[in-house]
PDB file with one MODEL, atoms N, CA, C and O in Angstrom:
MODEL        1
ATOM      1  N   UNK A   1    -104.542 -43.074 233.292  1.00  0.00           N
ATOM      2  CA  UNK A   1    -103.727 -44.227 232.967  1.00  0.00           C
ATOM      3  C   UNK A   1    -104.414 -44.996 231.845  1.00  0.00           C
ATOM      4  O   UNK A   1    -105.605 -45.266 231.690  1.00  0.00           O
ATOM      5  N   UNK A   2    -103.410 -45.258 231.149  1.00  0.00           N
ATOM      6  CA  UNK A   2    -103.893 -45.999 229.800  1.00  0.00           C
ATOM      7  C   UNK A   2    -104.597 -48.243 230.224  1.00  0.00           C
ATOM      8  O   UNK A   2    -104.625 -48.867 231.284  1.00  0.00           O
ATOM      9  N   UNK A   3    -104.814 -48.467 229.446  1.00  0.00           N
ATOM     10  CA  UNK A   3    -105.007 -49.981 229.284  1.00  0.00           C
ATOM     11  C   UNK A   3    -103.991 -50.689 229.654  1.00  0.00           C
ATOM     12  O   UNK A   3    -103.840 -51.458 230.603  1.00  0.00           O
ATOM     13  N   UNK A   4    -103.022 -50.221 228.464  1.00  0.00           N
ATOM     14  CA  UNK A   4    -101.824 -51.164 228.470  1.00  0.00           C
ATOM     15  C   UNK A   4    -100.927 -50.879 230.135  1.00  0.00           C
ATOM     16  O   UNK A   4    -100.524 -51.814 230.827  1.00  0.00           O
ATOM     17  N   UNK A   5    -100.783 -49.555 230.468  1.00  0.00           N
ATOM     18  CA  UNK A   5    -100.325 -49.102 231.506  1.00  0.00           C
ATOM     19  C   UNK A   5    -100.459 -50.402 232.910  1.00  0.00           C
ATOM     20  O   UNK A   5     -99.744 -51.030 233.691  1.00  0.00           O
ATOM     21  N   UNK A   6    -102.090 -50.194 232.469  1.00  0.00           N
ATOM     22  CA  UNK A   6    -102.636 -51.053 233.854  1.00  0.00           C
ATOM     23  C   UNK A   6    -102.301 -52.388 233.525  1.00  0.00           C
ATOM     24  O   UNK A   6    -101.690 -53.112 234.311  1.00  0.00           O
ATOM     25  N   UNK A   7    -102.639 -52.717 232.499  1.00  0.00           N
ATOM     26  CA  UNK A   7    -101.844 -54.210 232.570  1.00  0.00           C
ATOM     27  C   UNK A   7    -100.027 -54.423 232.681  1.00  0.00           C
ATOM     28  O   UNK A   7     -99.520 -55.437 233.159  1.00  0.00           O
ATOM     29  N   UNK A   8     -99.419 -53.526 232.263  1.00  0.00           N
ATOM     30  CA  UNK A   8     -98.021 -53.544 232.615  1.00  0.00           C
ATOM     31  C   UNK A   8     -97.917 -53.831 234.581  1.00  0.00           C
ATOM     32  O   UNK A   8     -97.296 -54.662 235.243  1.00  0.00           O
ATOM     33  N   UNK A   9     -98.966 -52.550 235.018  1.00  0.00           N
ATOM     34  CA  UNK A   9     -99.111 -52.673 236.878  1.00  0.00           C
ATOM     35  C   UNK A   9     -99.294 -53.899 237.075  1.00  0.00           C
ATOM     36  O   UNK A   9     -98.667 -54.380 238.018  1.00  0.00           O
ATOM     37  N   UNK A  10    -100.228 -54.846 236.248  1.00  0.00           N
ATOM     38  CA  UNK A  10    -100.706 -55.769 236.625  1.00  0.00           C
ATOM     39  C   UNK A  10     -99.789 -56.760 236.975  1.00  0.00           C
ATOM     40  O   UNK A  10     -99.693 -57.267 238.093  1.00  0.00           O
ATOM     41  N   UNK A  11     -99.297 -56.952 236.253  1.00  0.00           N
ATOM     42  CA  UNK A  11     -98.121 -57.699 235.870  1.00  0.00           C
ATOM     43  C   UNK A  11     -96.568 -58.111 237.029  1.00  0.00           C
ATOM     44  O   UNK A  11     -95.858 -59.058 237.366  1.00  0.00           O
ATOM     45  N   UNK A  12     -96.763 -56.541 237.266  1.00  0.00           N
ATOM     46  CA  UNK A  12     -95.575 -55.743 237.906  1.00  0.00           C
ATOM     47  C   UNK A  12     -96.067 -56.505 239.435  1.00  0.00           C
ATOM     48  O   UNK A  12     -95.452 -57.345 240.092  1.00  0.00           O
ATOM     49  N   UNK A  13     -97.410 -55.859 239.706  1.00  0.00           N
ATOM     50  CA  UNK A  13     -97.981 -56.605 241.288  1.00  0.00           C
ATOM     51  C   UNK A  13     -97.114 -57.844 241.167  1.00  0.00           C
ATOM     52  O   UNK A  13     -95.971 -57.987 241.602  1.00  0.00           O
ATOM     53  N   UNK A  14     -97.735 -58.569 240.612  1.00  0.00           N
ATOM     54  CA  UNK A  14     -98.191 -60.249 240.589  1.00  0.00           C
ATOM     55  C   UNK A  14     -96.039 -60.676 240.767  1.00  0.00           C
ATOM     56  O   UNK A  14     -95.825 -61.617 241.532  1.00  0.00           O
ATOM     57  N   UNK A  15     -94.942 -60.127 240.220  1.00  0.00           N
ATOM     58  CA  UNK A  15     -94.123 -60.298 239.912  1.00  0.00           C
ATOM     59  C   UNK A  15     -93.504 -59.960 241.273  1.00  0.00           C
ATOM     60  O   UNK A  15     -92.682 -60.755 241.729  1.00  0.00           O
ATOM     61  N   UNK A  16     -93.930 -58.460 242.217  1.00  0.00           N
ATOM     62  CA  UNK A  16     -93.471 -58.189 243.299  1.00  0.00           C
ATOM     63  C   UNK A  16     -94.214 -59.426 244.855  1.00  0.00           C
ATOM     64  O   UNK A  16     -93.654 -59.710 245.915  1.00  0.00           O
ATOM     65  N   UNK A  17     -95.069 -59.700 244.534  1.00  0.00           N
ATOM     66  CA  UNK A  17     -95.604 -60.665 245.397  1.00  0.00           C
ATOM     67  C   UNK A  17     -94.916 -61.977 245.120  1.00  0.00           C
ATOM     68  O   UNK A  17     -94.489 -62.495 246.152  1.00  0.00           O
ATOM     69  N   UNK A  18     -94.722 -62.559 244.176  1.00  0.00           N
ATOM     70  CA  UNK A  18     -93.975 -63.533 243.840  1.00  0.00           C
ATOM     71  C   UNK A  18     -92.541 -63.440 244.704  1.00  0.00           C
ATOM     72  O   UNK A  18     -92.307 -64.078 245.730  1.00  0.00           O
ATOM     73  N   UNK A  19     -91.869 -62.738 244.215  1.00  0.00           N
ATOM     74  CA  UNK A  19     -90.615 -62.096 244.736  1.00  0.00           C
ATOM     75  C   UNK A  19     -90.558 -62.276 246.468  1.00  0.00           C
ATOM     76  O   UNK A  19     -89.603 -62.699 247.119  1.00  0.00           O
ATOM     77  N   UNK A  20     -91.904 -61.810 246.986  1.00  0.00           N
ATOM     78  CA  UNK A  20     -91.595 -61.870 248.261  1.00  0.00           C
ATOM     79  C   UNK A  20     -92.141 -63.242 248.511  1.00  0.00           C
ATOM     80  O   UNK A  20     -91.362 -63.808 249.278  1.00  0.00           O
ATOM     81  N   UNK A  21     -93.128 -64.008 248.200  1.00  0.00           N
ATOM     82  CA  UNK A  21     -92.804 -65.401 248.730  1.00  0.00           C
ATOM     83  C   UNK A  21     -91.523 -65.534 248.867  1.00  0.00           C
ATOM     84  O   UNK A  21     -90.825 -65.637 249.875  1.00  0.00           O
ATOM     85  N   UNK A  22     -91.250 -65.521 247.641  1.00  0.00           N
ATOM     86  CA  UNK A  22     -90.067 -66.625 247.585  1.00  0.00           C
ATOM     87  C   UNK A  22     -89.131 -66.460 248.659  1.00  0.00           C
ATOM     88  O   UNK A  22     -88.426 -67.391 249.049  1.00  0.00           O
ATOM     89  N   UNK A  23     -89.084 -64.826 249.355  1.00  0.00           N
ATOM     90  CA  UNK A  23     -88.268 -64.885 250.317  1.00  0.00           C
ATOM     91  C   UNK A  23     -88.317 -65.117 251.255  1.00  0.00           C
ATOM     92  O   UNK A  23     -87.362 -65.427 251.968  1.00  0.00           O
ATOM     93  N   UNK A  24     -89.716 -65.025 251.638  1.00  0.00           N
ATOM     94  CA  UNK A  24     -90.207 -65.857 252.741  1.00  0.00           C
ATOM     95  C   UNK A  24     -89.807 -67.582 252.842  1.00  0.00           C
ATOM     96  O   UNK A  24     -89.543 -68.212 253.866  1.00  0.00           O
ATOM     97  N   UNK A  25     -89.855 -68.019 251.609  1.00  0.00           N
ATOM     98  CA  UNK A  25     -89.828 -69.145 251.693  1.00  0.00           C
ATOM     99  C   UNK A  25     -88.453 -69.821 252.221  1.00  0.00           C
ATOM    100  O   UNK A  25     -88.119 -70.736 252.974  1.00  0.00           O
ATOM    101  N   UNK A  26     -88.049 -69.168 251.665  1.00  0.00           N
ATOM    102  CA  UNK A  26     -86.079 -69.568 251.783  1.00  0.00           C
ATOM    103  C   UNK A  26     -85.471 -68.782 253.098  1.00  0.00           C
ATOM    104  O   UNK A  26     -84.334 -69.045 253.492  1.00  0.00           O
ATOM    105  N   UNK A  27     -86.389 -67.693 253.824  1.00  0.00           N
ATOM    106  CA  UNK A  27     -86.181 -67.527 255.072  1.00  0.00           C
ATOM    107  C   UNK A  27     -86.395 -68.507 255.875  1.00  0.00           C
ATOM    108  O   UNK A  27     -85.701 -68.676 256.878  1.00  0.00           O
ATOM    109  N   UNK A  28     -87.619 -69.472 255.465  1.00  0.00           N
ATOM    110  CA  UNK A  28     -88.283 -70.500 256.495  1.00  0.00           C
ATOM    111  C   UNK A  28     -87.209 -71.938 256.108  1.00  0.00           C
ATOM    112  O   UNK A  28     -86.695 -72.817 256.798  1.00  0.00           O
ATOM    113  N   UNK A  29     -87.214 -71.660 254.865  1.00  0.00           N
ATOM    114  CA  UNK A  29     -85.831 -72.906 254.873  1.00  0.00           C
ATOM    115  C   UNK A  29     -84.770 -73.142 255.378  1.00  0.00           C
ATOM    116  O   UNK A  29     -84.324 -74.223 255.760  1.00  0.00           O
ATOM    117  N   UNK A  30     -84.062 -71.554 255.413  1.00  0.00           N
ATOM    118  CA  UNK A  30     -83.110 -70.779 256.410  1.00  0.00           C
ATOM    119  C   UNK A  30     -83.300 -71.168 258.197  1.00  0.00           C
ATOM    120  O   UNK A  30     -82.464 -71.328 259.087  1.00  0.00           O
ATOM    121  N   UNK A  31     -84.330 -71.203 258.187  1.00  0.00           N
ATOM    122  CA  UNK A  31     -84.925 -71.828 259.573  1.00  0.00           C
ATOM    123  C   UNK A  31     -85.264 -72.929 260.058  1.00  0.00           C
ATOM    124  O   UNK A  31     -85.150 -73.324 261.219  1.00  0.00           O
ATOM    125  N   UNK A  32     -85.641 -73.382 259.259  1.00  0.00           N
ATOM    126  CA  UNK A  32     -86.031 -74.877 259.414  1.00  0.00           C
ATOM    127  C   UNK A  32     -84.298 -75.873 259.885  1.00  0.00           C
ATOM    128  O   UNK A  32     -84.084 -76.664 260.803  1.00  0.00           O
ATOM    129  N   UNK A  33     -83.529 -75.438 258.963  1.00  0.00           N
ATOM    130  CA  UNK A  33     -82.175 -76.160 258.922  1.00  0.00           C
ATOM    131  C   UNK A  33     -81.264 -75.947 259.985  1.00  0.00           C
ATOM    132  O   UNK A  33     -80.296 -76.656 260.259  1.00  0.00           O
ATOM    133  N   UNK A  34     -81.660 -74.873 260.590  1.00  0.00           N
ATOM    134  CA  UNK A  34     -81.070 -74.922 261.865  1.00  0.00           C
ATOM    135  C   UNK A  34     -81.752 -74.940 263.514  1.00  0.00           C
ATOM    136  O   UNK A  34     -81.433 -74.570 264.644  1.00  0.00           O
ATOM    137  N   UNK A  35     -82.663 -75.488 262.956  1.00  0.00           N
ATOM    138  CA  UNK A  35     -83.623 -76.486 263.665  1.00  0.00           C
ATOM    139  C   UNK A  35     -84.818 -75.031 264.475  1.00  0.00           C
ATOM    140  O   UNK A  35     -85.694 -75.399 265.258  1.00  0.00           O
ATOM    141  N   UNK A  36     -84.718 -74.043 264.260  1.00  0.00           N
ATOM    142  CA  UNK A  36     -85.439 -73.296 264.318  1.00  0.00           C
ATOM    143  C   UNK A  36     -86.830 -73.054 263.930  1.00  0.00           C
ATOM    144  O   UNK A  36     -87.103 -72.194 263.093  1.00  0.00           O
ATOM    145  N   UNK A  37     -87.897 -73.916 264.612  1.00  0.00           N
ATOM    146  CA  UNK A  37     -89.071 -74.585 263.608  1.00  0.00           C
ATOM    147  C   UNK A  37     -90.118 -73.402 264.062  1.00  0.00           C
ATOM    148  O   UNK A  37     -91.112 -73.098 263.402  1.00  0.00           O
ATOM    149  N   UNK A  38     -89.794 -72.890 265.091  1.00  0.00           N
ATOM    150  CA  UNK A  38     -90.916 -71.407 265.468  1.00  0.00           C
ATOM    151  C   UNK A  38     -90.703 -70.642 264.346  1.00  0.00           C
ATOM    152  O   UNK A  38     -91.683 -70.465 263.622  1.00  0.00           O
ATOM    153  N   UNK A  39     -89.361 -70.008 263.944  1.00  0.00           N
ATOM    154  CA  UNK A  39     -89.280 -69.296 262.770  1.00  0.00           C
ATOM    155  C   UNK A  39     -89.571 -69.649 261.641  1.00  0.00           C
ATOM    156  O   UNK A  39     -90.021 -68.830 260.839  1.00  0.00           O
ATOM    157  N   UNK A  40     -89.391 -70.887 261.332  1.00  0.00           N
ATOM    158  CA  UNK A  40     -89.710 -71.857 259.985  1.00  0.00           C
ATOM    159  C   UNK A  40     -91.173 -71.353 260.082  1.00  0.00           C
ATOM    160  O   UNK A  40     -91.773 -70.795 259.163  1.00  0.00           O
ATOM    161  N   UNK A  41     -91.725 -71.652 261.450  1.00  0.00           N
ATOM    162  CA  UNK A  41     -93.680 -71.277 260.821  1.00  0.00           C
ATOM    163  C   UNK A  41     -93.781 -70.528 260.577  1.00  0.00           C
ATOM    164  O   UNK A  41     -94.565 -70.395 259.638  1.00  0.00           O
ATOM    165  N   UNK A  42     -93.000 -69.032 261.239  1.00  0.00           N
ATOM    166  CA  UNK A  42     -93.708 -67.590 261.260  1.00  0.00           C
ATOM    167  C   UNK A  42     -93.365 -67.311 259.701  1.00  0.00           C
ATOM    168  O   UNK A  42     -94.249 -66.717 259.083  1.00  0.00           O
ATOM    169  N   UNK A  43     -91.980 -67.727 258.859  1.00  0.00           N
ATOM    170  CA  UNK A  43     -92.145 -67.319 257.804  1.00  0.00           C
ATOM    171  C   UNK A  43     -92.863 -68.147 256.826  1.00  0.00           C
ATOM    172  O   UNK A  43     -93.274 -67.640 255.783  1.00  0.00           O
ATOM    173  N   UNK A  44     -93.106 -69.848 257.198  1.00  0.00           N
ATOM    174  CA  UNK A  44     -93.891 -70.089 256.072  1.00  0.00           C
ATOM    175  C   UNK A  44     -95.156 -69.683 255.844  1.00  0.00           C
ATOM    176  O   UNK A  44     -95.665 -69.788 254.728  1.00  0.00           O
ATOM    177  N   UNK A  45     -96.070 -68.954 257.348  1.00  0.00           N
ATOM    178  CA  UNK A  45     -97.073 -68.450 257.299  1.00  0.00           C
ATOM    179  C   UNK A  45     -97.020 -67.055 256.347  1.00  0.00           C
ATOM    180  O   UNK A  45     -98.037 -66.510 255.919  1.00  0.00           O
ATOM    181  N   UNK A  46     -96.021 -66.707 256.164  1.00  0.00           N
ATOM    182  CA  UNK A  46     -95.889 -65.263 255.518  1.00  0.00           C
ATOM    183  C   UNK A  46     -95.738 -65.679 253.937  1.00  0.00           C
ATOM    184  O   UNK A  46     -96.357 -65.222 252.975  1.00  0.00           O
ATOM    185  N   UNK A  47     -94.962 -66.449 253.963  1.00  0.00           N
ATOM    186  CA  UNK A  47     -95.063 -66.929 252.764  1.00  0.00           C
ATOM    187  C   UNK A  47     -96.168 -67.623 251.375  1.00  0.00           C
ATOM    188  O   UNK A  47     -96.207 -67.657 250.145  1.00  0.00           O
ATOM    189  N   UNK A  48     -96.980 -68.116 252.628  1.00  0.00           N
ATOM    190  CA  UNK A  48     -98.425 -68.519 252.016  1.00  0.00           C
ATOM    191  C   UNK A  48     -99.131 -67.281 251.845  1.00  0.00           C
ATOM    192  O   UNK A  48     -99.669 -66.979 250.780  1.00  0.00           O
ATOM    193  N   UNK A  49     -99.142 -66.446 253.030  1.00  0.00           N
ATOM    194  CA  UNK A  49    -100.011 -65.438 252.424  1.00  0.00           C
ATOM    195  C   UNK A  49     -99.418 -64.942 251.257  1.00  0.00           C
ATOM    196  O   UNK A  49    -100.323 -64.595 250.498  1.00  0.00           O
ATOM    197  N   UNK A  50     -98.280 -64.744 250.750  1.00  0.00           N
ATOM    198  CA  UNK A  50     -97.843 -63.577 250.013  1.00  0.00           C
ATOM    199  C   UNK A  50     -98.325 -64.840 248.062  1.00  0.00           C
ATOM    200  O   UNK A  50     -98.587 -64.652 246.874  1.00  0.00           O
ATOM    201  N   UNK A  51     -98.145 -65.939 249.017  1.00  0.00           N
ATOM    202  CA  UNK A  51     -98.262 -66.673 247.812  1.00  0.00           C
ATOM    203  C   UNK A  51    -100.007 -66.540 247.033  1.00  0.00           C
ATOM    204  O   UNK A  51    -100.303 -66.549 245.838  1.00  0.00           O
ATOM    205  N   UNK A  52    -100.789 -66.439 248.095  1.00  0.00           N
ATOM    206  CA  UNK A  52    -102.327 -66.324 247.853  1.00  0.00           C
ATOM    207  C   UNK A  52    -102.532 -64.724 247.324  1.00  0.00           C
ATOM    208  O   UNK A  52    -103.542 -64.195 246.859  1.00  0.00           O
ATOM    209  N   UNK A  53    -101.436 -64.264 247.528  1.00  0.00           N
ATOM    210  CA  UNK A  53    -101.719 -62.256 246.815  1.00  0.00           C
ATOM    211  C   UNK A  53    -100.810 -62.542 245.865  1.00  0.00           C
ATOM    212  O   UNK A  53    -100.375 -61.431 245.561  1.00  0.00           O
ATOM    213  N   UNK A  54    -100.152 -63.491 245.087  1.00  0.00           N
ATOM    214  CA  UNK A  54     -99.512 -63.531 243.924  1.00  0.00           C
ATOM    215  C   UNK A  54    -100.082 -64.106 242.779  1.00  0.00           C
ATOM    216  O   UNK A  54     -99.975 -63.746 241.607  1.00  0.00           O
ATOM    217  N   UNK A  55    -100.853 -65.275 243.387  1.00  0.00           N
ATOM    218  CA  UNK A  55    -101.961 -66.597 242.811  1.00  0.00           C
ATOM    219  C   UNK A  55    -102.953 -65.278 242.332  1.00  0.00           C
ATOM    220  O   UNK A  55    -102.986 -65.095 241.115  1.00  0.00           O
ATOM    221  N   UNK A  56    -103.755 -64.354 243.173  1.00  0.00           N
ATOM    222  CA  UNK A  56    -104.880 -63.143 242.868  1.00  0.00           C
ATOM    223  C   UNK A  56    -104.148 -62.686 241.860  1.00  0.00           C
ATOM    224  O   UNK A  56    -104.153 -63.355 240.826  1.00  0.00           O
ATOM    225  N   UNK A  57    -103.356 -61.460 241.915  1.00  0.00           N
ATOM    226  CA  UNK A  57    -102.254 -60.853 241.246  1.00  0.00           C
ATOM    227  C   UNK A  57    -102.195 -61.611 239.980  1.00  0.00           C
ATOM    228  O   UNK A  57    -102.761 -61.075 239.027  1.00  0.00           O
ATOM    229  N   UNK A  58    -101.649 -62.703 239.786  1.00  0.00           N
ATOM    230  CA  UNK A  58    -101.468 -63.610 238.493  1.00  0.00           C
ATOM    231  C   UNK A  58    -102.778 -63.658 237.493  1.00  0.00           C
ATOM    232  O   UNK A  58    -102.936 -63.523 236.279  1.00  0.00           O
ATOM    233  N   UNK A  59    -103.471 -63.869 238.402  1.00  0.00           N
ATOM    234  CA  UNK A  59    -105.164 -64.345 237.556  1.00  0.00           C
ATOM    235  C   UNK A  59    -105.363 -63.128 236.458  1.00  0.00           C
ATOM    236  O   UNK A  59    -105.342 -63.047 235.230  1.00  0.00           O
ATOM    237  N   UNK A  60    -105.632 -61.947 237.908  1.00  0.00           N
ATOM    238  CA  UNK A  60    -105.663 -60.463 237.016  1.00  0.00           C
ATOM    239  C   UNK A  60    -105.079 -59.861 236.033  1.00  0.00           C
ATOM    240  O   UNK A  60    -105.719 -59.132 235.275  1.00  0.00           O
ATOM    241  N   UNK A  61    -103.591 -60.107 235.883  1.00  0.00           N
ATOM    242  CA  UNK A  61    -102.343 -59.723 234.818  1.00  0.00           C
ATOM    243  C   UNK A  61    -103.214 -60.772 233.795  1.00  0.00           C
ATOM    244  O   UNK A  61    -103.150 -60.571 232.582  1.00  0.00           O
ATOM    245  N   UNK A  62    -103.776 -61.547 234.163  1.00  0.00           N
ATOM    246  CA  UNK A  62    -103.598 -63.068 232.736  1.00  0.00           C
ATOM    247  C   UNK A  62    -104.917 -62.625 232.177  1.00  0.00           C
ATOM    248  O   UNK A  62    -105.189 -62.710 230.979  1.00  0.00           O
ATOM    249  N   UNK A  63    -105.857 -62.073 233.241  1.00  0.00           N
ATOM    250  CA  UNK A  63    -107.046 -61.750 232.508  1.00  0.00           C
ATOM    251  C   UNK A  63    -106.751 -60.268 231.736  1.00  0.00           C
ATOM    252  O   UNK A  63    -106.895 -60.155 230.519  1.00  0.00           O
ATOM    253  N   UNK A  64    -106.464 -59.525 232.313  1.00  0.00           N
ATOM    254  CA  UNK A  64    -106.147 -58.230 231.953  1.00  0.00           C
ATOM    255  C   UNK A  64    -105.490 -58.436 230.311  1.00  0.00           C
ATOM    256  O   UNK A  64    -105.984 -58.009 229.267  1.00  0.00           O
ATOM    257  N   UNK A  65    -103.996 -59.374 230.520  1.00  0.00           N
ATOM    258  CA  UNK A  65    -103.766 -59.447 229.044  1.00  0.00           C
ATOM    259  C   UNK A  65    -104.653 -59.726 227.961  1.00  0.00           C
ATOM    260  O   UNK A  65    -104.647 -59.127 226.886  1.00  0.00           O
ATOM    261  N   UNK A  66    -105.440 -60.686 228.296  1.00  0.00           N
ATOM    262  CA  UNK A  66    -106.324 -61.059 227.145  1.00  0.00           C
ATOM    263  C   UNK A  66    -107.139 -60.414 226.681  1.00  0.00           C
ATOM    264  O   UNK A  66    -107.899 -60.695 225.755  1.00  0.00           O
ATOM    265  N   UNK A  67    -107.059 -59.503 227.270  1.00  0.00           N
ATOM    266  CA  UNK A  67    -108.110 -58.289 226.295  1.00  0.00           C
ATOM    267  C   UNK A  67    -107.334 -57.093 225.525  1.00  0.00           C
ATOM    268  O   UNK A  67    -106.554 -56.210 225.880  1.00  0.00           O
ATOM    269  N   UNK A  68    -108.040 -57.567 224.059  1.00  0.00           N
ATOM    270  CA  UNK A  68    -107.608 -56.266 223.271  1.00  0.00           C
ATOM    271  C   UNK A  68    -107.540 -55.038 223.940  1.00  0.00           C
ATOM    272  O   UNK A  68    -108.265 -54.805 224.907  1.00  0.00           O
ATOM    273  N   UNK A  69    -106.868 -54.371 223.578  1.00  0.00           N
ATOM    274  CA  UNK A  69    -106.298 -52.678 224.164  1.00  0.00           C
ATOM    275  C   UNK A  69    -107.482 -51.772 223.040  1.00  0.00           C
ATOM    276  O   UNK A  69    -107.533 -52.162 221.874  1.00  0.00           O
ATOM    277  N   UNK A  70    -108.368 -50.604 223.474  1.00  0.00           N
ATOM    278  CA  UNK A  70    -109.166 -50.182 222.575  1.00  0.00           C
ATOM    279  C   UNK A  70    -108.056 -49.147 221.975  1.00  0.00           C
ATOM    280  O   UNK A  70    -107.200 -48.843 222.806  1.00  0.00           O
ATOM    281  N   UNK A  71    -107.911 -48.565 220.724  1.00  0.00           N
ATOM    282  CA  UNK A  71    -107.172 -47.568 220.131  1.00  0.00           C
ATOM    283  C   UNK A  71    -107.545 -46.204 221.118  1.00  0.00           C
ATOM    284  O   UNK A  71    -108.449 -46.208 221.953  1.00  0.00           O
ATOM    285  N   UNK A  72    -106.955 -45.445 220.929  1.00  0.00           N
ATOM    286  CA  UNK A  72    -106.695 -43.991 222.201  1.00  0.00           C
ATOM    287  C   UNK A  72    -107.402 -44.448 223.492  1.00  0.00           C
ATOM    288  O   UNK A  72    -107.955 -43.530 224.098  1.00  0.00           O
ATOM    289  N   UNK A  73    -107.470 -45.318 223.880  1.00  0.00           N
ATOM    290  CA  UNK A  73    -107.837 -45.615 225.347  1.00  0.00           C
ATOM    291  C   UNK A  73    -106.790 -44.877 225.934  1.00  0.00           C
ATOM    292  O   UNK A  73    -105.661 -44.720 225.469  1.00  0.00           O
ATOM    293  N   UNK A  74    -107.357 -44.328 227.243  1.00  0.00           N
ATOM    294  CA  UNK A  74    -106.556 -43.776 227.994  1.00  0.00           C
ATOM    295  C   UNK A  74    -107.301 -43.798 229.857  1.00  0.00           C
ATOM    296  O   UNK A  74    -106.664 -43.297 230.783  1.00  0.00           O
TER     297      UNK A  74
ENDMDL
END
């Protein structure tokens, strides 16, 4: 796998973790509103985690970009 490759993955992670907060999140909102506050926790707990593997994920894509790509790296 090339440079750029891995930073495209990088990217890709950080974008699929995002994705699932968010659904977590709006599951727990989903829950919360109908007064369902056991479920509201279980997904906002899921949601934080996924948010702390997106926050990692993010750092890496941002560091990863900033580095020049070497010519025929592979």
């Amino acid at each position: 796998m090339n440079t750029e490759n891995y930073v495209v993955e990088a990217h890709t992670a950080a974008a699929q973790e995002h994705e699932s907060a968010a659904k977590s999140h709006r599951a727990a909102a989903e829950h919360c509103s109908t007064g369902n506050h056991d479920g509201c926790g279980q997904y906002a707990k899921v949601a934080l985690e996924h948010s702390v593997k997106a926050h990692a994920a993010s750092t890496l894509a941002h560091t990863k970009s900033g580095k020049p790509v070497a010519v025929g790296a592979k």
